[in-house]
C-alpha positions as CSV (number, residue, x, y, z in Angstrom):
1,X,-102.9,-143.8,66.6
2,X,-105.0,-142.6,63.7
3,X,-107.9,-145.2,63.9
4,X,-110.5,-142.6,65.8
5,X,-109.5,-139.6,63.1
6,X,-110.1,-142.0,59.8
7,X,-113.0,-143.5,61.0
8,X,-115.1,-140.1,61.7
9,X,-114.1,-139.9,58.0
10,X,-117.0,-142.0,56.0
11,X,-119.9,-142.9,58.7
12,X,-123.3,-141.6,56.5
13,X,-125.6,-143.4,59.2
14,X,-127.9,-144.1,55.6
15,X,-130.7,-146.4,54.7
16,X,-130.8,-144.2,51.4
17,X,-133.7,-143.6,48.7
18,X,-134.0,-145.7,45.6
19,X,-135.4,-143.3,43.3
20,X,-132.6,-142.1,41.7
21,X,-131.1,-145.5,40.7
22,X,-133.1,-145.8,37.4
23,X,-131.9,-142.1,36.5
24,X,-128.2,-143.3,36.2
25,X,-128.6,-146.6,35.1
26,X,-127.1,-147.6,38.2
27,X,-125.4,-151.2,38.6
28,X,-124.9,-153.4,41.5
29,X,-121.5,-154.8,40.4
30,X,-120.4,-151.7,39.6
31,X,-121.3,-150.4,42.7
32,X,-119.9,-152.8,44.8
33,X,-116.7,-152.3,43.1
34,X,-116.6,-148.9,43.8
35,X,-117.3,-149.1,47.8
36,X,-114.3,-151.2,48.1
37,X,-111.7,-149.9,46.0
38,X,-112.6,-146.1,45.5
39,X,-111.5,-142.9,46.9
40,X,-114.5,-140.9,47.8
41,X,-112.7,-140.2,51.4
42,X,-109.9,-138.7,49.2
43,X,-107.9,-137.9,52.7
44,X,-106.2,-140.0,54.8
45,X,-102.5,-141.7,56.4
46,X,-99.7,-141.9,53.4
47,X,-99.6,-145.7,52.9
48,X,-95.9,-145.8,54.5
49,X,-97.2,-145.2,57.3
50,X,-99.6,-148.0,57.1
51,X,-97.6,-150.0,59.7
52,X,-98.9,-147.6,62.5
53,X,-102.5,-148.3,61.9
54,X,-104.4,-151.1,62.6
55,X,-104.9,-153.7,59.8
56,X,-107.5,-156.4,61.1
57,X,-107.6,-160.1,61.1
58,X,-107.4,-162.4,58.4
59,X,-111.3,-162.5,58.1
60,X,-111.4,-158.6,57.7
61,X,-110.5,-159.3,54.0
62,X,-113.5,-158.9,51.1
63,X,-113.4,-160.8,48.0
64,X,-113.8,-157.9,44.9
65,X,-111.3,-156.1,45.2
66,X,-108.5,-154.1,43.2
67,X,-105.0,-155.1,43.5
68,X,-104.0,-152.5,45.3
69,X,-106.6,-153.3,47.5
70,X,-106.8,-157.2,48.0
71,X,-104.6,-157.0,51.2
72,X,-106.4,-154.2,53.0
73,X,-109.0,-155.1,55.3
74,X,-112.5,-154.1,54.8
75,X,-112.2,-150.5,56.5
76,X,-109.8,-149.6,54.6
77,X,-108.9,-148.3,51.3
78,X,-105.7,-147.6,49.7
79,X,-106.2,-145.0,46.4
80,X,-103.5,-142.6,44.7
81,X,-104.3,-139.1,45.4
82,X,-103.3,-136.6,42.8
83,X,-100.2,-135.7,44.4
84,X,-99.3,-139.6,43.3
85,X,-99.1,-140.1,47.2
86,X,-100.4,-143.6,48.1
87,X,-102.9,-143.3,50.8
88,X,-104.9,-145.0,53.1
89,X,-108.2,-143.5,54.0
90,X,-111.4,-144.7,55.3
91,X,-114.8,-146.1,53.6
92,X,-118.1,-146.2,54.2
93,X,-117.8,-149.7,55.9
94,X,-115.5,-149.0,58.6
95,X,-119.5,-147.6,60.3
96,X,-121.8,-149.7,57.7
97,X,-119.8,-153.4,58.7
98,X,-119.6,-155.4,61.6
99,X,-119.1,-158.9,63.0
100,X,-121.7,-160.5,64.5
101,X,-121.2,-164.0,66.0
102,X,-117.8,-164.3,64.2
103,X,-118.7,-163.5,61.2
104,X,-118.1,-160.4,58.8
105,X,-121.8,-158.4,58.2
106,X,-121.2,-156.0,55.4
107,X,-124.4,-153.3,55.8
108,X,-124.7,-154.2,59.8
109,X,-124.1,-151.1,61.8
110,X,-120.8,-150.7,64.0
111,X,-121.4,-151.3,67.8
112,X,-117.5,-151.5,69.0
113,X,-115.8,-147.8,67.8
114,X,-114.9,-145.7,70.4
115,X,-115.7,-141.7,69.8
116,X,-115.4,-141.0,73.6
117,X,-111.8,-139.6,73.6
118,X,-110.4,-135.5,72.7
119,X,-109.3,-136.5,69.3
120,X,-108.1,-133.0,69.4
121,X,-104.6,-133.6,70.5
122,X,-104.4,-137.0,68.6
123,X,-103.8,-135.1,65.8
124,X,-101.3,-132.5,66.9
125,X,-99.3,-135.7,68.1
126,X,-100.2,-138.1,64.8
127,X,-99.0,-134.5,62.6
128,X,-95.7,-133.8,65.0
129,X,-94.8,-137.4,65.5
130,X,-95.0,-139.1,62.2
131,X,-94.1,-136.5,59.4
132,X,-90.2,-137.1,60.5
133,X,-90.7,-140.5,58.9
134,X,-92.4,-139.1,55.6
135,X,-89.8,-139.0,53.0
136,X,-90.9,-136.6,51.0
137,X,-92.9,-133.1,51.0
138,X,-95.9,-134.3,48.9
139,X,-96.0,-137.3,51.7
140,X,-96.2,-134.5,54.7
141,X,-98.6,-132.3,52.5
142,X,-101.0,-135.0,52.3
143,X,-100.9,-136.1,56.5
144,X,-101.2,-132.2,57.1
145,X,-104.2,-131.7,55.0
146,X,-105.5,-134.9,57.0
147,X,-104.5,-133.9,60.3
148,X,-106.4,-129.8,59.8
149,X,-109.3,-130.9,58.7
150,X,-109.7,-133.9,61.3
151,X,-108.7,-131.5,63.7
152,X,-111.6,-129.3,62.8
153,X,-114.4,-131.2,63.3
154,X,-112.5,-133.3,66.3
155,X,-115.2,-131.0,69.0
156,X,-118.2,-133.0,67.1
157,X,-117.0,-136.5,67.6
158,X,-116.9,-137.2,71.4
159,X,-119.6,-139.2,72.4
160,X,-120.2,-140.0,75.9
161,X,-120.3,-143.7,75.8
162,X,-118.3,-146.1,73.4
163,X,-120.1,-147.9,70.5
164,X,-122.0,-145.0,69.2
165,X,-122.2,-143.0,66.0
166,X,-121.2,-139.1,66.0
167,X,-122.4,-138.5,62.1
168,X,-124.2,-136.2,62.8
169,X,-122.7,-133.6,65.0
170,X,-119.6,-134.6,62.8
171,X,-121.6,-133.6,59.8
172,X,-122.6,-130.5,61.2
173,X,-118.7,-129.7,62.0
174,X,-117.7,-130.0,58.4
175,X,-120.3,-127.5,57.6
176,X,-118.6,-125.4,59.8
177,X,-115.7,-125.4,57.9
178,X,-117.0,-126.3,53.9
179,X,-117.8,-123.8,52.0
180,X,-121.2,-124.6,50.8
181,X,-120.8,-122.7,47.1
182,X,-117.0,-124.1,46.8
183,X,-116.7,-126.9,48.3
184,X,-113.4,-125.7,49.9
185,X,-112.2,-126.1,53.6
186,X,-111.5,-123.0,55.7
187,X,-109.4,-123.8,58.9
188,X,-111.4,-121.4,60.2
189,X,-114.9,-121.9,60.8
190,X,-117.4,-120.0,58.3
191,X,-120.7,-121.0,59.9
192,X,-121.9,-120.6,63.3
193,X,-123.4,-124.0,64.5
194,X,-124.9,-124.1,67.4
195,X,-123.3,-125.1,70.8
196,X,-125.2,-128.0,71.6
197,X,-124.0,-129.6,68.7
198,X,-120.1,-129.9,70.4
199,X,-121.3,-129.7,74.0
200,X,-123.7,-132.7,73.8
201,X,-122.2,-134.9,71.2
202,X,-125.2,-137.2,70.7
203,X,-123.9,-140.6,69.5
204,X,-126.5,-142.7,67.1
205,X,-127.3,-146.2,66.6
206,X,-126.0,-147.2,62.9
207,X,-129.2,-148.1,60.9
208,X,-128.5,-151.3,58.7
209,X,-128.2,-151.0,55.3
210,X,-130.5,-154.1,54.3
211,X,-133.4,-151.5,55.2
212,X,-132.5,-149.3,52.6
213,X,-135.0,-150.8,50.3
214,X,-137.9,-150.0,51.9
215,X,-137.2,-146.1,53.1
216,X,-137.1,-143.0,51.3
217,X,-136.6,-140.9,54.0
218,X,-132.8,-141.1,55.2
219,X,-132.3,-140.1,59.1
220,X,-134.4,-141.0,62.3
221,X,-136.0,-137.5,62.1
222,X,-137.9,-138.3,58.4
223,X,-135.0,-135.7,57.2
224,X,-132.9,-136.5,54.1
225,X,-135.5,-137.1,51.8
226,X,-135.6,-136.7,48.2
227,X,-131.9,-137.8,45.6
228,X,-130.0,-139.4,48.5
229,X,-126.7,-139.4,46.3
230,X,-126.2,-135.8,47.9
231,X,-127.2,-137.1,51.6
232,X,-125.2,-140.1,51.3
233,X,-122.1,-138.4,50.0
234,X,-122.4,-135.5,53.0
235,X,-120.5,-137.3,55.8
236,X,-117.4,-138.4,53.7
237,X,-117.4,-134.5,52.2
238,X,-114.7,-133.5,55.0
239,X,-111.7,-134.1,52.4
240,X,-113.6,-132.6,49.1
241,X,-111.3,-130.0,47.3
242,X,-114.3,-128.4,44.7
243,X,-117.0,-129.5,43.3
244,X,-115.6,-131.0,40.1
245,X,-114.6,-134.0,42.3
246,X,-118.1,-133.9,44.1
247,X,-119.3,-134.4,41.1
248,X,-116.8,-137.5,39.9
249,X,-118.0,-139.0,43.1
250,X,-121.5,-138.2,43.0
251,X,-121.3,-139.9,39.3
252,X,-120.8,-143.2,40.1
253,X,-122.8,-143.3,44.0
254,X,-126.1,-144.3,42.2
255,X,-124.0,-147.3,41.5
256,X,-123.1,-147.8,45.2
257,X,-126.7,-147.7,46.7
258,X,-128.3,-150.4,44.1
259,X,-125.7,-152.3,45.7
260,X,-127.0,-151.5,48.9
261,X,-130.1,-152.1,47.7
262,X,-129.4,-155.6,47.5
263,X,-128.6,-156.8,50.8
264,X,-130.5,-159.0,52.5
265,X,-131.2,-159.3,56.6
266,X,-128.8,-162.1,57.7
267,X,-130.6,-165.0,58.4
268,X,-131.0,-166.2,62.3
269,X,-128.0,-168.5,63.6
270,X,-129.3,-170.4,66.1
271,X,-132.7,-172.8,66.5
272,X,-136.3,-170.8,66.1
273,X,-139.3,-172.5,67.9
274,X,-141.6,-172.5,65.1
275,X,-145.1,-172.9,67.7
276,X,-143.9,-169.9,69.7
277,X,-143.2,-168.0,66.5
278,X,-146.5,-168.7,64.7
279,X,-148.2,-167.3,68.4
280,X,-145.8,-164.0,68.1
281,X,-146.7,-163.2,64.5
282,X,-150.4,-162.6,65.6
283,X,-148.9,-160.6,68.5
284,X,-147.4,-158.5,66.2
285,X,-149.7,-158.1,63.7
286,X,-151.9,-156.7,66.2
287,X,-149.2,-154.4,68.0
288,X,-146.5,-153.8,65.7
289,X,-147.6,-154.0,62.1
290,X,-149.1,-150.5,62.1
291,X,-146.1,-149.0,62.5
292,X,-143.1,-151.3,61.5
293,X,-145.1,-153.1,58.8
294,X,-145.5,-156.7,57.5
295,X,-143.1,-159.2,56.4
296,X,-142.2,-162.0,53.8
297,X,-142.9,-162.3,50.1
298,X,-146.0,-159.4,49.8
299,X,-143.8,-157.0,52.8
300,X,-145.5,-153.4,53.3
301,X,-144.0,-150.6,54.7
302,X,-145.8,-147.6,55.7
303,X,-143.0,-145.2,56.9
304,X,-144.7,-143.8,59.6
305,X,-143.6,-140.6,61.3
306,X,-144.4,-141.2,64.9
307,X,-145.0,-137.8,66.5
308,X,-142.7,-137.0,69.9
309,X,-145.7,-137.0,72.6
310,X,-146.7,-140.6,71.1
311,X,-143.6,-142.6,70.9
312,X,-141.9,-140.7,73.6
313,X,-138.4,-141.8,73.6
314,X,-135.7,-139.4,73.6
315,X,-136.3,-136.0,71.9
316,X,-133.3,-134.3,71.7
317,X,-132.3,-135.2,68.3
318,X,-135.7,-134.9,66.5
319,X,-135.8,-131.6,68.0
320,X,-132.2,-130.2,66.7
321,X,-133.0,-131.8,63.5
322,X,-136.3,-130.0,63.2
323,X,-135.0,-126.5,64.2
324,X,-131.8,-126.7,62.2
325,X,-132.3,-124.1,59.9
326,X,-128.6,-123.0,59.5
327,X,-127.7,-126.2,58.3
328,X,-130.6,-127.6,55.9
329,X,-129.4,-123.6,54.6
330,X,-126.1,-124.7,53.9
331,X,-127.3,-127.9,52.0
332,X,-129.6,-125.7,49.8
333,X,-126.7,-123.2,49.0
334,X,-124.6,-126.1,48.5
335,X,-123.8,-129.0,45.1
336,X,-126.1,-131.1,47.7
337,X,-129.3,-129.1,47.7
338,X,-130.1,-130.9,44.0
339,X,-132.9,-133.0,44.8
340,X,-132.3,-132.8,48.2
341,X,-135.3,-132.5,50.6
342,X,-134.0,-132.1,54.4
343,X,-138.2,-132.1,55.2
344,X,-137.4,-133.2,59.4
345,X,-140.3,-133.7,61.8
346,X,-141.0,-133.5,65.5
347,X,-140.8,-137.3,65.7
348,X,-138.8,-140.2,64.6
349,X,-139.7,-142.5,61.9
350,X,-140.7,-146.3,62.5
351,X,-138.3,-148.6,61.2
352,X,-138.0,-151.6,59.2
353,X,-137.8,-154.5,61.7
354,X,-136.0,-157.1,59.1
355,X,-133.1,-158.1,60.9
356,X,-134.1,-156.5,63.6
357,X,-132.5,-159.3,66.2
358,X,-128.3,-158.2,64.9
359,X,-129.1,-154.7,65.6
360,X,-128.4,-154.2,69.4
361,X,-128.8,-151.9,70.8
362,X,-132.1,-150.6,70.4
363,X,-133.9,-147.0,69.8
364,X,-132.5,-144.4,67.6
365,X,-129.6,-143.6,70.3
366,X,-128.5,-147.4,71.2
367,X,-129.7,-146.9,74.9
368,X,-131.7,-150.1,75.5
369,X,-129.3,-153.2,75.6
370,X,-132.4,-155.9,74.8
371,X,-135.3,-156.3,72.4
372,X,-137.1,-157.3,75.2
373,X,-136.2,-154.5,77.7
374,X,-137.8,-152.3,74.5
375,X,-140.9,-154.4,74.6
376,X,-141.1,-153.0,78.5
377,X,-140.2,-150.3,79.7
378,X,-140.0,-151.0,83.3
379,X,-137.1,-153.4,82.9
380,X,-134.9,-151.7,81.0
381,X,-131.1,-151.0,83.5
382,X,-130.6,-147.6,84.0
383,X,-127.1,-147.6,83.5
384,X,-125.2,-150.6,82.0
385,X,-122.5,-152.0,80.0
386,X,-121.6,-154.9,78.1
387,X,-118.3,-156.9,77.0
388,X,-117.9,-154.6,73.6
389,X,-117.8,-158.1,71.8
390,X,-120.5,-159.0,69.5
391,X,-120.5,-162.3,69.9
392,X,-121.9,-162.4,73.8
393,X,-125.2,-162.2,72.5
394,X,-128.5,-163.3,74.1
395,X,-130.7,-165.5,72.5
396,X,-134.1,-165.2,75.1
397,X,-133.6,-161.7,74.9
398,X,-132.5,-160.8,71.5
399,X,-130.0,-158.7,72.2
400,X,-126.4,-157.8,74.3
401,X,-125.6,-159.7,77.3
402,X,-124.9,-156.9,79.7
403,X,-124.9,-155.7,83.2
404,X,-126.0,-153.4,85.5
405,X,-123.7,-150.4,86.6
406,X,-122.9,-147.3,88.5
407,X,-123.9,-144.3,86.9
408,X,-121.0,-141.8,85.3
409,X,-121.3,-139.8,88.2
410,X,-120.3,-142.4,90.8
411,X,-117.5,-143.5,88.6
412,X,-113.6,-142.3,87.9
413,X,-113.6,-140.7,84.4
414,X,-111.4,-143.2,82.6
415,X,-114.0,-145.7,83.8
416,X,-117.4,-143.8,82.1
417,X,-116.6,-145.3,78.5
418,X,-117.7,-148.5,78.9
419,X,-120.7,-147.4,80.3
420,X,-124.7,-146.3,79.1
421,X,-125.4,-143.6,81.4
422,X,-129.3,-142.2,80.0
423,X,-128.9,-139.1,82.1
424,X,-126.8,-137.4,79.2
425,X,-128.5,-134.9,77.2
426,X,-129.9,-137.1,74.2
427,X,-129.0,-140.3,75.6
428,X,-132.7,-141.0,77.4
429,X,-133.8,-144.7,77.4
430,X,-137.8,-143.8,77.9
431,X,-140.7,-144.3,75.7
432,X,-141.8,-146.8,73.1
433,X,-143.3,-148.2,75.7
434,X,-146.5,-149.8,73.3
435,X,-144.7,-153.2,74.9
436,X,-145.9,-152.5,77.9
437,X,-149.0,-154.0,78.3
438,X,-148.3,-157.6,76.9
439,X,-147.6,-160.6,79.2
440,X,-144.7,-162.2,79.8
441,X,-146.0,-165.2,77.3
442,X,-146.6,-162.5,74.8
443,X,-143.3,-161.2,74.6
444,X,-141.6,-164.6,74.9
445,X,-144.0,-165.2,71.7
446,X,-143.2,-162.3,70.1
447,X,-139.3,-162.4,70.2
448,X,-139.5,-165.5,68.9
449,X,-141.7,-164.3,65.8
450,X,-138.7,-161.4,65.4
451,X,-136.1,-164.1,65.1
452,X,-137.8,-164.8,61.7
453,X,-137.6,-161.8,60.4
C-alpha cells in the first residue's frame, strides 16, 4: 500500500560533483554508513505498521548496517524521529539500486518501479485505513504528516509508462509547497509551477552512480552544477521541518558522495570476444570518443553539452529545464542556493559510457529498449514493452529483451503501463542517430568494445 508514496521520497537522479569532498574532509566509510542507516527522508510509515509494506528477499539485505537496521532491506531505513516514533522511510537506494542478472547493484539505476498510478487516493485510503491500528497519537501524528505531504506532490509522480523516474516533476512539486526561506511545508501550495510539469509527468532514466566521478554537472540538461550537497539533498527535502536539520543533513552528505565516488562499473557477466572488441574500440574512437570520452587507466572526459538541433533526441526536458526560471529562483532564495549553480542548456550532456551495457534503457528518457537500436535509428520499435525483470537481458544487443506493441491508444487503459508509447509529450525515441551510418559489422564490433567498458 505505501510502496509508491515512500519511494517518490529519496530519488535525486545524481551523478553528483566532487569538489566539495576535500572541503569537509569527507570519508567513504563514513559515508556509506550514513546512506544505510540515516534519516535524511525523516518521514515515513510508523514501524508497526511495517507488516503492510513490502520487505524484499533475503538478498535485499546490505552488510554495514546499524542494529536497528540489519533486518531491513536495502530500500529501507528504520530511524527514531523526534517524536521517539520508530519509522520506516525511504533512502536514496530504493532509485540508486537494482538487480541486474540476480544480483544486488548498489549505484545502478531502478528500471522496475511503477509511477503510473493516482497516488492521490492511495494516501487518503493508507491515512483512513491504517491510523485505527496506531496505538498512540504521536504514531498517527507521524503517518498524517507522511500522508499531506505525499499527497502534495502525488500530481508530479505519474508517469505514463512503468520503470521510469518522476524526480523531477516531483522536485518541482515540493517546491510548490516548501517554503524556500523556511524550509517549512504549506498544504497549500505557495508557488505557481507550471502546468506542464503535472500534465506531462516526464519520467527519467536513473543515471548510475559509478559516473559520478567524472561529472560535475548533475542533470541531463548540464543544470546542477556547482556544491552538489544542496542538489543532491533537494529530492529527499519533501519531509524537512527548518533548516537546522537541513543543515544536520547537509553536514554529513559530503561523506555520502565520496562514497559514491567510489563505485566502480560492474564488470561484464558473460564471455567478451576479444577480436571483435579490439575492431569496436577503433570504431569508437573514431565515432564516439568526442563526445563520451576514452576509457581505461589514462580515461578523459570532456562533458560535452550537445546542443538540441545536433543530437536531436527528445527536447522537452532540456527545454523546461532551460526556461525554469521560477524554480532555479526558489533554489537561490532557498539554504540550497550556497554554491549552487542551476546553469541548464538547450541540450543534454554526453555521458559517461562506463557501464554503459546494465543501464537499459537508453537516452535520457529510457525510450530505446537496445544499445544497438541507439546505434540506428531506423530500428528502434515504436512502441514496446518488456518482462519488467532485469534478468531477460540481451547479450547481441546489449540491452532488454522486449517486444513490439500496440500503441496506448489502441489499448484498454489498465493495459498502457507496461508499455513505451514515444507519442507522449517528452517521451520521443528520435535522434542520436551518429549510429546511423556504420555497418552492420561495425556495430556488431562496437557493442562488443562497450561490453568492456
Amino acid at each position: 500500500m505505501f510502496l509508491l508514496s515512500s519511494i517518490i521520497l529519496s530519488c535525486s537522479n545524481s551523478d553528483q560533483d566532487t569538489s566539495v569532498d576535500s572541503l569537509h574532509k569527507a570519508d567513504p566509510q563514513r559515508g556509506y554508513e550514513a546512506l544505510v542507516n540515516n534519516g535524511y527522508v525523516s518521514c515515513g510509515v510508523p514501524q508497526s505498521l511495517s507488516h503492510l509494506l513490502p520487505m524484499g528477499d533475503e538478498g535485499d539485505l546490505l552488510k554495514g548496517r546499524n542494529a536497528q537496521n540489519e533486518n531491513m532491506p536495502y530500500f529501507w531505513t528504520s530511524i527514531t524521529a523526534d517524536s521517539g516514533v520508530d519509522l520506516v522511510v525511504a533512502n536514496c537506494l530504493v532509485c540508486h539500486a537494482s538487480h541486474f542478472n540476480g544480483e544486488l547493484i548498489v549505484g545502478l539505476g531502478d528500471v522496475s518501479q511503477d509511477y503510473t498510478f493516482d497516488s492521490s487516493s492511495l494516501m487518503e485510503v493508507a491515512l483512513s485505513m491504517s491510523s485505527g491500528l496506531l496505538e498512540t497519537e504521536e504514531e498517527r501524528e507521524e503517518l498524517e504528516k507522511f500522508v499531506i505531504r505525499g499527497r502534495g506532490i502525488a500530481p508530479y509522480t505519474q508517469t505514463k509508462t512503468a520503470g521510469l523516474n518522476p524526480a523531477i516533476s516531483i522536485t518541482a512539486g515540493i517546491m510548490e509547497h516548501l517554503d524556500p526561506r523556511t524550509l517549512k511545508w504549506n498544504e497549500d501550495p505557495i508557488l505557481e509551477v507550471p502546468s506542464s510539469y503535472r500534465n506531462d509527468v516526464m519520467g527519467q532514466s536513473v543515471p548510475p552512480w559509478w559516473w559520478y566521478k567524472k561529472k560535475t554537472k548533475m542533470f541531463y540538461s548540464a543544470s546542477g552544477g556547482g556544491s552538489h550537497i544542496a542538489w543532491s539533498m533537494l529530492a529527499s527535502s519533501m519531509c524537512l521541518d527548518g533548516e537546522d536539520q537541513a543543515a544536520q543533513i547537509a553536514d554529513y552528505f559530503p561523506d555520502i558522495l565520496a562514497y559514491i565516488k567510489t563505485i566502480e562499473a560492474p564488470r561484464y557477466p558473460w564471455d567478451i570476444d576479444q577480436e571483435k572488441a579490439t575492431a569496436g574500440a577503433e570504431v569508437f574512437v573514431q565515432n564516439c570518443a568526442s563526445c563520451h570520452g576514452t576509457y581505461g587507466e589514462d580515461w578523459t572526459y570532456p562533458e560535452k553539452i550537445v546542443e538540441l538541433e545536433d543530437i536531436g533526441t527528445d527536447p522537452v526536458l532540456a527545454t523546461m529545464m532551460y526556461d525554469a526560471d521560477v524554480f532555479h529562483q526558489w533554489v537561490d532564495d532557498s539554504f540550497f542556493g550556497e554554491g549552487s549553480m542551476a546553469t541548464p542548456e538547450r541540450g543534454y550532456v554526453a555521458p559517461p559510457l562506463d557501464g554503459i551495457w546494465a543501464t537499459a534503457p537508453y537516452l535520457h528518457n529510457g525510450s530505446v529498449p537496445t544499445i544497438r537500436a541507439l546505434l540506428n535509428s531506423q530500428s528502434r520499435p515504436q512502441c514496446w514493452t518488456w518482462s519488467y525483470n532485469t534478468s531477460d537481458y540481451n547479450t547481441e544487443d546489449l540491452g532488454w529483451n522486449h517486444q513490439i506493441s500496440l500503441c496506448h491508444d489502441e489499448v484498454e487503459e489498465d493495459q498502457r503501463f507496461l508499455i513505451y508509447d514515444p507519442s507522449h509529450v517528452g517521451y520521443g525515441n528520435q535522434g542520436h542517430t551518429y549510429g546511423d551510418h556504420l555497418s552492420d559489422v561495425q556495430r556488431d564490433h562496437l557493442l562488443e568494445y562497450l561490453k568492456t567498458l
